[in-house]
ZAGUTI-862520 format. One record per residue: residue number from 1; x, y, z of N, C-alpha, C, O in turn. Coordinates in steps of 0.02 Angstrom, whole numbers. Last residue first. Example, Ala and Ser with C-alpha at 12.3 -4.5 7.8 and 13.67 -1.06 7.14 Angstrom:
k: 2 | nx: 642 | ny: -112 | nz: 354 | cax: 684 | cay: -53 | caz: 357 | cx: 645 | cy: 2 | cz: 394 | ox: 670 | oy: 57 | oz: 402;
k: 1 | nx: 660 | ny: -284 | nz: 390 | cax: 615 | cay: -225 | caz: 390 | cx: 660 | cy: -165 | cz: 390 | ox: 712 | oy: -166 | oz: 423;
# end
This chain:
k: 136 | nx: 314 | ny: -291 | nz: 765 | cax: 281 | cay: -221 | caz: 785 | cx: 273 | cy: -217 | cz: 854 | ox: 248 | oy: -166 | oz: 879;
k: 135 | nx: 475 | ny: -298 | nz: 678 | cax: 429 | cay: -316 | caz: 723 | cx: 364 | cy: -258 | cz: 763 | ox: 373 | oy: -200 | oz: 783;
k: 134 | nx: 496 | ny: -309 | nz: 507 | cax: 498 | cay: -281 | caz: 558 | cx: 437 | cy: -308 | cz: 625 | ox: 380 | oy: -328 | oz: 620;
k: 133 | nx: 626 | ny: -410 | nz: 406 | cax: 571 | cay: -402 | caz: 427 | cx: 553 | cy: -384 | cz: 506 | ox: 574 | oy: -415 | oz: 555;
k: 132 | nx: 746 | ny: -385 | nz: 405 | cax: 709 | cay: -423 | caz: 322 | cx: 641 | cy: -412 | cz: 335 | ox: 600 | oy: -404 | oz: 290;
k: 131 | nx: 814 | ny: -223 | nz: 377 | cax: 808 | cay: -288 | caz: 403 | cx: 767 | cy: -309 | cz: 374 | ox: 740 | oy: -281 | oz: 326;
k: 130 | nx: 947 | ny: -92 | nz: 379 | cax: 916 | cay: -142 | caz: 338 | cx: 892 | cy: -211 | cz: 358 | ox: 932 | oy: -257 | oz: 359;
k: 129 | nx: 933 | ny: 65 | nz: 468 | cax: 957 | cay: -12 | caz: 463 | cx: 913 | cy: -52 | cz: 400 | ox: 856 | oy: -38 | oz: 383;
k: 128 | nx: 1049 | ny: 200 | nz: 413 | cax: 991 | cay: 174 | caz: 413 | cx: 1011 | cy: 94 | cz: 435 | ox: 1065 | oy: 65 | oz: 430;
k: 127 | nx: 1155 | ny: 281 | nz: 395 | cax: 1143 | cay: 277 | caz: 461 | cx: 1056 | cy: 222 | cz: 483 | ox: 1025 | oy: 213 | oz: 535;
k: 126 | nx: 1249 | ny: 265 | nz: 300 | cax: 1172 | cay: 319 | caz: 304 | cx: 1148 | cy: 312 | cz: 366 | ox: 1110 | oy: 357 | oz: 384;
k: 125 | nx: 1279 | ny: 123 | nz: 302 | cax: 1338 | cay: 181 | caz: 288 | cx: 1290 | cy: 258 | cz: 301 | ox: 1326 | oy: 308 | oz: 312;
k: 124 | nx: 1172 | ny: 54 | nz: 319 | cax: 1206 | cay: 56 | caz: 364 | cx: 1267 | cy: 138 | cz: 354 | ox: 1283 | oy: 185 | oz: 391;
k: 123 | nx: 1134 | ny: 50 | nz: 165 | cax: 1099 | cay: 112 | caz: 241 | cx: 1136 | cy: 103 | cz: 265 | ox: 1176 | oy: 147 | oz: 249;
k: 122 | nx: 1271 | ny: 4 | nz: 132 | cax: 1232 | cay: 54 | caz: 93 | cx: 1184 | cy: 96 | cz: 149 | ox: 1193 | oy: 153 | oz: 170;
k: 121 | nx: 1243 | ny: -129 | nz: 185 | cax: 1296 | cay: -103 | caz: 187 | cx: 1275 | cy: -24 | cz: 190 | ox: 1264 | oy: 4 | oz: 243;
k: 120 | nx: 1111 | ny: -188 | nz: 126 | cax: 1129 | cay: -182 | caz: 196 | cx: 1178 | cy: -135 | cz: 214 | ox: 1162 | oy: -96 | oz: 258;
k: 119 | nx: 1103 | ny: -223 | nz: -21 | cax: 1082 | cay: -133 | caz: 26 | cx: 1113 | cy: -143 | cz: 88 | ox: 1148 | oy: -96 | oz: 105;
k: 118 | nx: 1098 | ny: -348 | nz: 1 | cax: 1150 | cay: -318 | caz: -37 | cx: 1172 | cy: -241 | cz: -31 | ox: 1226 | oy: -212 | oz: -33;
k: 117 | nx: 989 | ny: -419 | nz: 32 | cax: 1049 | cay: -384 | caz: 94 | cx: 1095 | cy: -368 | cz: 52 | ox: 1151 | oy: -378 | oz: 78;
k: 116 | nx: 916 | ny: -424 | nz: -103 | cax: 893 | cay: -374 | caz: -44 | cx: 959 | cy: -350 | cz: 5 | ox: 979 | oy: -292 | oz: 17;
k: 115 | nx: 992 | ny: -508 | nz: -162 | cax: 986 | cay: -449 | caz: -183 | cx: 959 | cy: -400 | cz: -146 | ox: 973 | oy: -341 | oz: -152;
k: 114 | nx: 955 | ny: -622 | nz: -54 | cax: 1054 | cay: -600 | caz: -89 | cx: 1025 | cy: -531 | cz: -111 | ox: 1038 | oy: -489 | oz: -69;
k: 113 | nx: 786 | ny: -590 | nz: -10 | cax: 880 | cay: -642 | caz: -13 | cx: 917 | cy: -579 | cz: -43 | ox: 909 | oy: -518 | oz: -50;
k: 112 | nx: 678 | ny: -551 | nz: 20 | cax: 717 | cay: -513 | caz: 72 | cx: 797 | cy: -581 | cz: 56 | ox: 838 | oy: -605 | oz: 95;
k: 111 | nx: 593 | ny: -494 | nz: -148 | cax: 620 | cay: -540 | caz: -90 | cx: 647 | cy: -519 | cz: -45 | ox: 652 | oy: -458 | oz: -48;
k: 110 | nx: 581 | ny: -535 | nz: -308 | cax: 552 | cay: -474 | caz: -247 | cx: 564 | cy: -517 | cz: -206 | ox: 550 | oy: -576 | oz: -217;
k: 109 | nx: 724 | ny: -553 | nz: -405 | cax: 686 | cay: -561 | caz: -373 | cx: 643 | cy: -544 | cz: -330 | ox: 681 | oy: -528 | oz: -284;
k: 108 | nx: 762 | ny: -428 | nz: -543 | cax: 787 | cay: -468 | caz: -482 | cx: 713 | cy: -487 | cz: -451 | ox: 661 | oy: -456 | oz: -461;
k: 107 | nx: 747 | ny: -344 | nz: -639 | cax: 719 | cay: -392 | caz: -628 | cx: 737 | cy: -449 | cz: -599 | ox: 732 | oy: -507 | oz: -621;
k: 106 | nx: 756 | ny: -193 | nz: -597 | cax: 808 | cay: -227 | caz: -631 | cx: 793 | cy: -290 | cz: -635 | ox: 849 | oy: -315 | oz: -636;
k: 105 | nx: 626 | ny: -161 | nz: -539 | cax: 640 | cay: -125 | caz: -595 | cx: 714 | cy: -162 | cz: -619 | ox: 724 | oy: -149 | oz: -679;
k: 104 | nx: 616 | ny: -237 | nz: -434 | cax: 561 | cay: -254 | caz: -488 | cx: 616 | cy: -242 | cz: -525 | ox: 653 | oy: -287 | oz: -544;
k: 103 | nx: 723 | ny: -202 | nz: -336 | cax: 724 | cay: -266 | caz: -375 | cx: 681 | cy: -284 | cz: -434 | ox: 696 | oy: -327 | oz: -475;
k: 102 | nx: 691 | ny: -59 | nz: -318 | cax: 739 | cay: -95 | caz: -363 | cx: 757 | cy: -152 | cz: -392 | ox: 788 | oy: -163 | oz: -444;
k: 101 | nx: 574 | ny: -115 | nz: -231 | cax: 584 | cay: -65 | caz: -301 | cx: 619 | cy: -83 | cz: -347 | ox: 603 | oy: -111 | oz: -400;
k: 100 | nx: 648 | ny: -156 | nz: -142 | cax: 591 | cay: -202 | caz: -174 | cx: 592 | cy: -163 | cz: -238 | ox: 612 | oy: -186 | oz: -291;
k: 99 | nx: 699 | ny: -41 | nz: -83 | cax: 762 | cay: -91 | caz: -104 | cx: 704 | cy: -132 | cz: -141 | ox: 730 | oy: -144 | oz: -196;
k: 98 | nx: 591 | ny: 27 | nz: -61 | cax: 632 | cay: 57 | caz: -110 | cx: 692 | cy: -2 | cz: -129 | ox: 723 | oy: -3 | oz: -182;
k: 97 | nx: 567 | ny: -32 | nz: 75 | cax: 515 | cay: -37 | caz: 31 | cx: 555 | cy: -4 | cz: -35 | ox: 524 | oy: -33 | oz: -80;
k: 96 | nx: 683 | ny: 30 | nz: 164 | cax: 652 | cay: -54 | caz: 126 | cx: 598 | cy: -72 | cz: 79 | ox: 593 | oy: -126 | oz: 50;
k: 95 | nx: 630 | ny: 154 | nz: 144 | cax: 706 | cay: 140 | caz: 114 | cx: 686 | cy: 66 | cz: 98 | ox: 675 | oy: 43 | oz: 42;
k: 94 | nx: 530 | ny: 154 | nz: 241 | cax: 511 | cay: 169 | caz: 156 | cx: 599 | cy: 152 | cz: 116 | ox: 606 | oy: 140 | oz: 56;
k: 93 | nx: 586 | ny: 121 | nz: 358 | cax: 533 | cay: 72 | caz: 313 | cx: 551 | cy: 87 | cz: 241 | ox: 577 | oy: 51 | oz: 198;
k: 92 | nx: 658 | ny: 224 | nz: 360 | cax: 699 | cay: 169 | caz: 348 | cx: 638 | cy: 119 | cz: 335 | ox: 651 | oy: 73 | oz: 296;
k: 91 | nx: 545 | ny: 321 | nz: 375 | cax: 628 | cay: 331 | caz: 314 | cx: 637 | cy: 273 | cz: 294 | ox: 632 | oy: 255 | oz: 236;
k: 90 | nx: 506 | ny: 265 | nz: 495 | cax: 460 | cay: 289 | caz: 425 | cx: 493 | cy: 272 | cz: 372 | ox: 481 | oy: 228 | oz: 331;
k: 89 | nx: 612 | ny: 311 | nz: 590 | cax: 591 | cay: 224 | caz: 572 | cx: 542 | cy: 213 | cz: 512 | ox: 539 | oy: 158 | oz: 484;
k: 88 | nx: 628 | ny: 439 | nz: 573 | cax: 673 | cay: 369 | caz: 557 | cx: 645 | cy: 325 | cz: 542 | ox: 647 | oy: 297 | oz: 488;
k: 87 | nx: 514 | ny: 458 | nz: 644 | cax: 499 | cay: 499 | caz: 563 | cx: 572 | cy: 434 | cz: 537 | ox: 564 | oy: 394 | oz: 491;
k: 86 | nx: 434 | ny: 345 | nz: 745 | cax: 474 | cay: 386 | caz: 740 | cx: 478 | cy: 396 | cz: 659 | ox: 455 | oy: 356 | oz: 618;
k: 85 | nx: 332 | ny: 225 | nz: 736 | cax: 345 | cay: 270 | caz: 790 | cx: 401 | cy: 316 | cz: 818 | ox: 416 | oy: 327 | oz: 876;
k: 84 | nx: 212 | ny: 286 | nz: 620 | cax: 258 | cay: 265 | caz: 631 | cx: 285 | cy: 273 | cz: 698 | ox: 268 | oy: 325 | oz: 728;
k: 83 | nx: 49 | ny: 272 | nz: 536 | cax: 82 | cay: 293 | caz: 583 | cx: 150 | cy: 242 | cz: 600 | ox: 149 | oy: 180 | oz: 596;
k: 82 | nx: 10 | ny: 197 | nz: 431 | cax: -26 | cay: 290 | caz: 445 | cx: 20 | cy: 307 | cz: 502 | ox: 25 | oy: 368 | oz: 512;
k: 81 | nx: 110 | ny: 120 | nz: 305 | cax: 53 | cay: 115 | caz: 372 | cx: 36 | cy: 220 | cz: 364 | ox: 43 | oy: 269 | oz: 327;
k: 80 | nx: 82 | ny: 95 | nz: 153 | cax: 119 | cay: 128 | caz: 196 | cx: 57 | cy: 132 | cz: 262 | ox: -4 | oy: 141 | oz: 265;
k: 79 | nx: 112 | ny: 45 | nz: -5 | cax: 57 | cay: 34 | caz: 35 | cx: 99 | cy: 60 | cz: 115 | ox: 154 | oy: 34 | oz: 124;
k: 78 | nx: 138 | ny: 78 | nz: -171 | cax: 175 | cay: 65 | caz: -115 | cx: 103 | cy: 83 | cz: -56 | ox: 58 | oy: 123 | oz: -65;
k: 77 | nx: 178 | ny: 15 | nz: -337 | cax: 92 | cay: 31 | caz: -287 | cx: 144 | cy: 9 | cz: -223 | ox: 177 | oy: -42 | oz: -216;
k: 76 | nx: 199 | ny: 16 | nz: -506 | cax: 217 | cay: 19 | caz: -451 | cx: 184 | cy: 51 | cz: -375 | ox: 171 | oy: 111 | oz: -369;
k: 75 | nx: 141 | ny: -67 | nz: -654 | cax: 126 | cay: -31 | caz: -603 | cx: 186 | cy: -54 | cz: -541 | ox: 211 | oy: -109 | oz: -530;
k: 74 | nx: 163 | ny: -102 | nz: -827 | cax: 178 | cay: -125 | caz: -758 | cx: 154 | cy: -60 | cz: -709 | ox: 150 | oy: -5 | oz: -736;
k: 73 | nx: 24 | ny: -68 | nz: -929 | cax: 90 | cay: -81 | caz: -924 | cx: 95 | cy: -104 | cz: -837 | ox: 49 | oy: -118 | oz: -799;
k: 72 | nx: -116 | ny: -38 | nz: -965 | cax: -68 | cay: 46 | caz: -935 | cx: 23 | cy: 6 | cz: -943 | ox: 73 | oy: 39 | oz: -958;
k: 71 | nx: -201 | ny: -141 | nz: -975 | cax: -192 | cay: -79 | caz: -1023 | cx: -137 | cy: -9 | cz: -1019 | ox: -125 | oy: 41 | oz: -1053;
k: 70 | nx: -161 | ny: -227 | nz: -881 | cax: -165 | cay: -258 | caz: -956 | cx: -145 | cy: -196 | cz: -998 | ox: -98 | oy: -190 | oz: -1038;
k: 69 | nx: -44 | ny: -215 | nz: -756 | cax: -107 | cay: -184 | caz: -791 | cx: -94 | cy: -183 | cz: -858 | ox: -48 | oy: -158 | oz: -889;
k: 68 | nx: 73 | ny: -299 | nz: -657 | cax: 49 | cay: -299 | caz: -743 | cx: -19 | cy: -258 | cz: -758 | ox: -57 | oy: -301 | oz: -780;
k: 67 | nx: 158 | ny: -240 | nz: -516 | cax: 71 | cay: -287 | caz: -555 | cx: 79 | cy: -261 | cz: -620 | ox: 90 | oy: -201 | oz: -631;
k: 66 | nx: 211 | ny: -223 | nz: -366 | cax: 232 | cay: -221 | caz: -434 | cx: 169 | cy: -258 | cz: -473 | ox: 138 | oy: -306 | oz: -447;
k: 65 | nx: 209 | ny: -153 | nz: -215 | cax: 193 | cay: -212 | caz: -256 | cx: 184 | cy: -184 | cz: -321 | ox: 155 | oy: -131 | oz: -331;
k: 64 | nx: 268 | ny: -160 | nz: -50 | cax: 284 | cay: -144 | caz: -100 | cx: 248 | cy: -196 | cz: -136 | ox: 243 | oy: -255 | oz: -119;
k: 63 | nx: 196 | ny: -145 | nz: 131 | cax: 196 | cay: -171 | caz: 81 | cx: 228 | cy: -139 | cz: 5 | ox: 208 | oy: -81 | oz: -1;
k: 62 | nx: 229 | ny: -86 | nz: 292 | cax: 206 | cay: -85 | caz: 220 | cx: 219 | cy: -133 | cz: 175 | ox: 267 | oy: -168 | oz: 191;
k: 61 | nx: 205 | ny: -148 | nz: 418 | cax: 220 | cay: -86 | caz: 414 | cx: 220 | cy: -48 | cz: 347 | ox: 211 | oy: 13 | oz: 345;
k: 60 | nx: 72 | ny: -235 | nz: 476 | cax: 114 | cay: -268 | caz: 433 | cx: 131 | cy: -162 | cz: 427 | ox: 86 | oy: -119 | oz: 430;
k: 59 | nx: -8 | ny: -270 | nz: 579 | cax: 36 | cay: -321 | caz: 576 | cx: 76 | cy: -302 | cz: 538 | ox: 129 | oy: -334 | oz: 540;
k: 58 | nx: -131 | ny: -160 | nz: 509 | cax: -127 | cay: -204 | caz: 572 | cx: -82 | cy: -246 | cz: 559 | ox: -103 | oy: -281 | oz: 513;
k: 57 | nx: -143 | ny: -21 | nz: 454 | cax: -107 | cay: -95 | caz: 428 | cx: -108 | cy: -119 | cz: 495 | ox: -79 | oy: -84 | oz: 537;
k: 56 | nx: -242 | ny: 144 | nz: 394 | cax: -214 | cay: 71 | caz: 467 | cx: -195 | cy: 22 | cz: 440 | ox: -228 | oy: 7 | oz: 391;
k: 55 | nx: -134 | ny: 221 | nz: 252 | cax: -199 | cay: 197 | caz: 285 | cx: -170 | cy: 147 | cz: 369 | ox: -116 | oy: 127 | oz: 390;
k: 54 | nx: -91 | ny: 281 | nz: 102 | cax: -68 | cay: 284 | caz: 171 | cx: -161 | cy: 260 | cz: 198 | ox: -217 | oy: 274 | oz: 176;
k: 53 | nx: -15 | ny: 234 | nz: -62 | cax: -88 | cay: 249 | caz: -17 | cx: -66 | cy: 217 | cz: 63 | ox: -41 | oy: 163 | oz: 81;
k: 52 | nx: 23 | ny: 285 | nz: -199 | cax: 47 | cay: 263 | caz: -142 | cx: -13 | cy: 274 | cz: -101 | ox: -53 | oy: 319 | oz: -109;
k: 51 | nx: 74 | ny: 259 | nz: -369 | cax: 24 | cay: 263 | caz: -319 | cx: 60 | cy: 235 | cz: -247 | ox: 100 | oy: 190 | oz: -237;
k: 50 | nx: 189 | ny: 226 | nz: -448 | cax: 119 | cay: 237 | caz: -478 | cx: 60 | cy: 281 | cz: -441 | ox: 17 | oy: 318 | oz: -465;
k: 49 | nx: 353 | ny: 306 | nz: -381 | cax: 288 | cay: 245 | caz: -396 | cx: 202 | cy: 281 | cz: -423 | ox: 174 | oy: 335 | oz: -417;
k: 48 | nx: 489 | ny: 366 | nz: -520 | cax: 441 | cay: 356 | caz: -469 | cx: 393 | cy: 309 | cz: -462 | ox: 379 | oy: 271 | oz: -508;
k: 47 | nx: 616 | ny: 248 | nz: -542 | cax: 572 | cay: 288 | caz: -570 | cx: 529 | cy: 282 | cz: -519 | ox: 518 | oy: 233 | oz: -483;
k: 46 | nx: 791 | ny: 237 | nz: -455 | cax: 721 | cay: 220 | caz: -443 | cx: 656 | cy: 272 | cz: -499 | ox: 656 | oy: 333 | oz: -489;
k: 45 | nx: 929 | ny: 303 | nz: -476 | cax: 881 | cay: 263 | caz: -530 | cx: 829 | cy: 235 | cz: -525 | ox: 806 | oy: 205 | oz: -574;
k: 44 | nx: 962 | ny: 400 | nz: -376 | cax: 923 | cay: 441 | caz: -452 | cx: 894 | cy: 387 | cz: -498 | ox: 854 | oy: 399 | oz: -543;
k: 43 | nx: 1080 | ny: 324 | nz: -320 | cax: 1091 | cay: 362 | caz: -368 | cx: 1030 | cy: 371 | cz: -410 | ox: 1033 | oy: 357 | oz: -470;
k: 42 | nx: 1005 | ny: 267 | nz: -208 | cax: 1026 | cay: 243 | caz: -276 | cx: 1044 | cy: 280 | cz: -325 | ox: 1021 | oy: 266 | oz: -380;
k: 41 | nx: 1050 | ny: 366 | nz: -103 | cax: 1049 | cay: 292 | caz: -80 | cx: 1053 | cy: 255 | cz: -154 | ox: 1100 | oy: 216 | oz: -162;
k: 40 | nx: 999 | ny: 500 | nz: -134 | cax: 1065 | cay: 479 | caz: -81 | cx: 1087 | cy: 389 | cz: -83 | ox: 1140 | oy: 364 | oz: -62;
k: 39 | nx: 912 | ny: 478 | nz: -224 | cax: 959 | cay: 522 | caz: -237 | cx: 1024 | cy: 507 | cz: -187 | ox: 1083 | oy: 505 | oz: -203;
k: 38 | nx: 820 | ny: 428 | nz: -149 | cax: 815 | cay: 388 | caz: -216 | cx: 900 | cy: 409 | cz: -245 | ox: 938 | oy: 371 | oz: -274;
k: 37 | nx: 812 | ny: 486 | nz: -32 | cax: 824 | cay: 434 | caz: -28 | cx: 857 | cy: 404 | cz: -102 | ox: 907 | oy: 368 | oz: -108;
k: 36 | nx: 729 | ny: 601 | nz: -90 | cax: 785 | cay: 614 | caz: -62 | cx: 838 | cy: 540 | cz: -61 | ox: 895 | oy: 542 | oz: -85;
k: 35 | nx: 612 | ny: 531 | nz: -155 | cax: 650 | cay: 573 | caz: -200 | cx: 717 | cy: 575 | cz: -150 | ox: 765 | oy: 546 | oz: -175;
k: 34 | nx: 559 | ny: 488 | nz: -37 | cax: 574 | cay: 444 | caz: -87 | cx: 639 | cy: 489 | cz: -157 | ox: 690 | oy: 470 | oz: -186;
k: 33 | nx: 500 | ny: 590 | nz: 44 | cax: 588 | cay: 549 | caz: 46 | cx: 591 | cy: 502 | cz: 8 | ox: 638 | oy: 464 | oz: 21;
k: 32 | nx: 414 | ny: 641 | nz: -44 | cax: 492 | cay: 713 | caz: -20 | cx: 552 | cy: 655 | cz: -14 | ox: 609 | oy: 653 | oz: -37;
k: 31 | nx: 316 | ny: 554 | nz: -35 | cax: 363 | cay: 570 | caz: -105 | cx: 420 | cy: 604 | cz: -97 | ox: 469 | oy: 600 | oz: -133;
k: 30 | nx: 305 | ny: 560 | nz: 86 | cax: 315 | cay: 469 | caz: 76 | cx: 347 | cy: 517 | cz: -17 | ox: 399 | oy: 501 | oz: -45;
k: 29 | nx: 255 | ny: 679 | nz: 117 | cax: 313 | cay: 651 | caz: 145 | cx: 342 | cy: 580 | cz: 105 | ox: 401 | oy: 560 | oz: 103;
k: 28 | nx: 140 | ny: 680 | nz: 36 | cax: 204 | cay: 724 | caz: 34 | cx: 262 | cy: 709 | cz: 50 | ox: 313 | oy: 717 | oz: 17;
k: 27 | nx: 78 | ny: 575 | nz: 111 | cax: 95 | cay: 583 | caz: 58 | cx: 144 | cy: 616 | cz: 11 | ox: 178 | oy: 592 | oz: -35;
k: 26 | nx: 118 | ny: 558 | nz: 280 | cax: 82 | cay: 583 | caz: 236 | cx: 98 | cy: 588 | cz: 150 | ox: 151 | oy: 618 | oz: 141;
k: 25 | nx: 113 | ny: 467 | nz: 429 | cax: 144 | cay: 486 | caz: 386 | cx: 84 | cy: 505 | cz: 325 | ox: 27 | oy: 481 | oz: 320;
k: 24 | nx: 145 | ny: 528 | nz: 599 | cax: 102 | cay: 518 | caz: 559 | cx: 118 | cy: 536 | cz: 497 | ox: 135 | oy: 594 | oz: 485;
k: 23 | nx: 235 | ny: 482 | nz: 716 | cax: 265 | cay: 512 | caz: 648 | cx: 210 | cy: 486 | cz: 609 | ox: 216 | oy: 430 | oz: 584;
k: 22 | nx: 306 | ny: 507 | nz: 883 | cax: 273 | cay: 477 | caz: 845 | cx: 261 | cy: 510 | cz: 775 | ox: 278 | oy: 569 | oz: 773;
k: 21 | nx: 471 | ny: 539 | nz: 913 | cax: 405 | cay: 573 | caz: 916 | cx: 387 | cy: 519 | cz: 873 | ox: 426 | oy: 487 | oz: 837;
k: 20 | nx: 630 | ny: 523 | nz: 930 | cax: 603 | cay: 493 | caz: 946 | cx: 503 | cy: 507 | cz: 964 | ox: 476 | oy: 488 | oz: 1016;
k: 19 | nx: 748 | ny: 594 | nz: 831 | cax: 698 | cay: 593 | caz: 857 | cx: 660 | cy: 535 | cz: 875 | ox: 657 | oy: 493 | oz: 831;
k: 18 | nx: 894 | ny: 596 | nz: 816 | cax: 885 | cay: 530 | caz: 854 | cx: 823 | cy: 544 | cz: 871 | ox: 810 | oy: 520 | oz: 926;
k: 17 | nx: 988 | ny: 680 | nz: 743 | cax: 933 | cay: 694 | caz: 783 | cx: 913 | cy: 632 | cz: 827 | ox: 927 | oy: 638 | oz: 887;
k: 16 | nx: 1044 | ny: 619 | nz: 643 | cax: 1105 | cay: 625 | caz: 692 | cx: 1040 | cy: 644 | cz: 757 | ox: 1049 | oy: 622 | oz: 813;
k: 15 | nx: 953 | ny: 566 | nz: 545 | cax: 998 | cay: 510 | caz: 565 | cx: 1017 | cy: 562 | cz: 647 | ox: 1004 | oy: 537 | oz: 701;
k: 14 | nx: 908 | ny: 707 | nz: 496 | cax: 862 | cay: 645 | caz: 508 | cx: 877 | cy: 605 | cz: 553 | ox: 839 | oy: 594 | oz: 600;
k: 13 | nx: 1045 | ny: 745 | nz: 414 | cax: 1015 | cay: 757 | caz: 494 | cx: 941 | cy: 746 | cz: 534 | ox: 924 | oy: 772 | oz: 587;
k: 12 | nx: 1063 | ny: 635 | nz: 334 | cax: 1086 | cay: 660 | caz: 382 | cx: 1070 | cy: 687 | cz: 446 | ox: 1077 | oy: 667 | oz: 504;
k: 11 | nx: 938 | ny: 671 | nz: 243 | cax: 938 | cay: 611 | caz: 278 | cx: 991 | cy: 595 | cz: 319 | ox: 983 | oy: 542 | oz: 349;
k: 10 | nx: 990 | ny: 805 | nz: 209 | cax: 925 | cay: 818 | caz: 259 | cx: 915 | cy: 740 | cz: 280 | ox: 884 | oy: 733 | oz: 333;
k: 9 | nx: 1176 | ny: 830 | nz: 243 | cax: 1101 | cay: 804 | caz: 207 | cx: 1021 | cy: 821 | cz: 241 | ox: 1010 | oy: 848 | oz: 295;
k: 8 | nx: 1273 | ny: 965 | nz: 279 | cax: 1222 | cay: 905 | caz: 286 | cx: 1187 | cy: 893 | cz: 245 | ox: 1162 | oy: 935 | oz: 207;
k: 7 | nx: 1422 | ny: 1024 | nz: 197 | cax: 1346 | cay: 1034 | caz: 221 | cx: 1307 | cy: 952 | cz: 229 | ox: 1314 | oy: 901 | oz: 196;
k: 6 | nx: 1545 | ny: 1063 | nz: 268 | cax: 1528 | cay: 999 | caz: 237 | cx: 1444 | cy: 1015 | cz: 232 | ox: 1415 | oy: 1013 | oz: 286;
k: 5 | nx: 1637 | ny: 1204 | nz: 266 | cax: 1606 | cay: 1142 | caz: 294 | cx: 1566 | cy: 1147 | cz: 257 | ox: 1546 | oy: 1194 | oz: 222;
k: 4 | nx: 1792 | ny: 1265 | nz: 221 | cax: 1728 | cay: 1249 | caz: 215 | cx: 1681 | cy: 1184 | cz: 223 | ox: 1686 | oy: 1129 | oz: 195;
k: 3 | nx: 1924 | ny: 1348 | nz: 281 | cax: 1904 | cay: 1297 | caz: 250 | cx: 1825 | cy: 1292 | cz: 268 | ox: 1802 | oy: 1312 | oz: 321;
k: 2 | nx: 1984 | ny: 1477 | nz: 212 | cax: 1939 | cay: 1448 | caz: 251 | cx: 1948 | cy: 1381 | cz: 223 | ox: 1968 | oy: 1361 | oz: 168;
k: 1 | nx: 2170 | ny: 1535 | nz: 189 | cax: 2116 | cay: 1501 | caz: 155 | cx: 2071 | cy: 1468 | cz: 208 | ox: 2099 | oy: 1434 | oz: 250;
# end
């Protein structure tokens, strides 16, 4: 009897690569790993976001934000720099920006407390880091 290997993830072998290239990010991308992520990391219960818009952020690597529109209901609006300095460090933004997610959508607090480092474990086990806030 073979035995049969383990197939990788694609946020696996993201992790074991250790690229280190600069990582202009794109729309496609910001939905490919949200879906991948959503599936490896929360089991599938993130609903997608409303809108995502890639642009220059001076200081700040992204933003997550949740808003009441009178006529449509709640909105989910993720704000993503244009450039990263690795396709990892993209991931693992957009992974932190997905733990905010979860807090809208179960109505936990938006924050970097108790319910935020609660993920910590969780990337870490993915090879991701979880921090409260990045330095540029």
């Amino acid at each position: 009897m073979t035995k049969q290997r383990k197939r990788r993830t694609r946020l696996e072998m993201l992790v074991q690569t250790g690229e280190e290239e600069l990582y202009e990010t794109t729309h496609e991308d910001c939905e490919h790993w949200f879906r991948i992520l959503n599936r490896e990391l929360f089991d599938n219960e993130l609903v997608p976001l409303d809108e995502i818009e890639i642009k220059r952020r001076k200081g700040v690597y992204a933003i997550y934000e949740c808003y009441d529109e009178e006529c449509e209901g709640v909105q989910y609006r993720l704000l993503m720099k244009d450039r990263y300095r690795s396709k990892k460090f993209f991931v693992e933004v957009l992974a932190h920006e997905m733990v905010h997610h979860y807090q809208a959508l179960n109505d936990q607090p938006l924050g970097h407390g108790r319910t935020f480092l609660r993920w910590r474990k969780r990337l870490n086990e993915k090879g991701l880091q979880l921090v409260r806030a990045y330095k540029e």
